[in-house]
N, C-alpha and C positions, 0 to 999 in steps of 0.2 A: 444685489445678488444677481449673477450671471443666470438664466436659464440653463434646466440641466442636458437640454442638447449642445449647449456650449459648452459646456463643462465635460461634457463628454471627446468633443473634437478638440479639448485640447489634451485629455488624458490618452486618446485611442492611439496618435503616436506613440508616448512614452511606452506604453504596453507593448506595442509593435515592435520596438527598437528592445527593450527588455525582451523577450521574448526569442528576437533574432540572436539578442549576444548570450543569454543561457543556453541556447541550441548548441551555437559555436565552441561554447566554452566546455557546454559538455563533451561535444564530440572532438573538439581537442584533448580535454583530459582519459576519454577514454582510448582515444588514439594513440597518446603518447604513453600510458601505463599498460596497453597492453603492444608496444614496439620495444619497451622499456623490458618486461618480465618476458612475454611469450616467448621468442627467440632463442633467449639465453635458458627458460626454462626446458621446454619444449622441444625447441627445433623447427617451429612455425616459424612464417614469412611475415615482414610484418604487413600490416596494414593500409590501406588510403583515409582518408578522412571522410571520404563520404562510407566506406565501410565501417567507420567505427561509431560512424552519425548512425547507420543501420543496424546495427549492435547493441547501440544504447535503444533503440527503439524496439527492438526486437528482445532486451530486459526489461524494458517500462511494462510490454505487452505481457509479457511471462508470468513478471515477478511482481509488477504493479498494480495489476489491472483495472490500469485507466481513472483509479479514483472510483469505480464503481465499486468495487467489493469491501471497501473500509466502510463504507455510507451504508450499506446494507448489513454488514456483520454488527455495528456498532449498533443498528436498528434491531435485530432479530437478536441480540445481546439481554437490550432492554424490555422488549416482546415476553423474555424466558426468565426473564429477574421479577416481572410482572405477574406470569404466568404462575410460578414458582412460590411468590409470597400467596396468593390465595390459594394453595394445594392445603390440602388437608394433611396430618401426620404421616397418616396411612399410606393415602397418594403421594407421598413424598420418599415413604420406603420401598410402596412398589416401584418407582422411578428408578433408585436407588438399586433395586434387584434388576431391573432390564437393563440399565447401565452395566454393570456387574461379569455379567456374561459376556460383553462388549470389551470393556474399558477396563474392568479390573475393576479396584477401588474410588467410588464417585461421591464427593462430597464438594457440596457448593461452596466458595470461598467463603461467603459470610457464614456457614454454620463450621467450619473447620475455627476460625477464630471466635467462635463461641465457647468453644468445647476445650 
């Protein structure tokens, strides 16, 4: 068995060249679908490819955020599912009432499929 810094310097190519052609491939496809729609939509110009590389980057940032905000919703998910099963009835209706004035009607997924 290879040590794993060797095993590492043969992966960290692959990743690298992976990596470079997802770039490309993305900002080709989004290059090409918005010279494809905008124009004809619109009336916009089309594009260069390093503006649509900045495009997709500038929706990863927007719309994606970065992988941070899934790892932490999916945490503070389980936090409140936690939270939730040790509540008391009561503390469970008062919730229920502050939610209410908010949100309208509030029921946890698992007690709707109770009921």
């Amino acid at each position: 068995m290879r040590p794993k810094w060797q095993r590492v310097m043969m992966i960290a190519p692959l990743a690298i060249a992976a990596m470079a052609a997802f770039v490309f491939v993305g900002g080709e496809l989004v290059l090409r679908l918005w010279n494809w729609l905008t124009p004809s939509l619109f009336g916009w110009k089309p594009i260069t490819f390093w503006q649509a590389l900045g495009l997709l980057v500038l929706c990863r940032i927007l719309f994606g955020g970065c992988g941070i905000r899934n790892a932490h919703r999916s945490h503070s998910g389980r936090r409140m599912a936690a939270r939730w099963e040790r509540m008391t009835p009561e503390e469970r209706e008062r919730f229920r009432q502050g939610f209410r004035g908010w949100w309208g009607s509030f029921e946890p997924p698992d007690s709707q499929s109770k009921a």
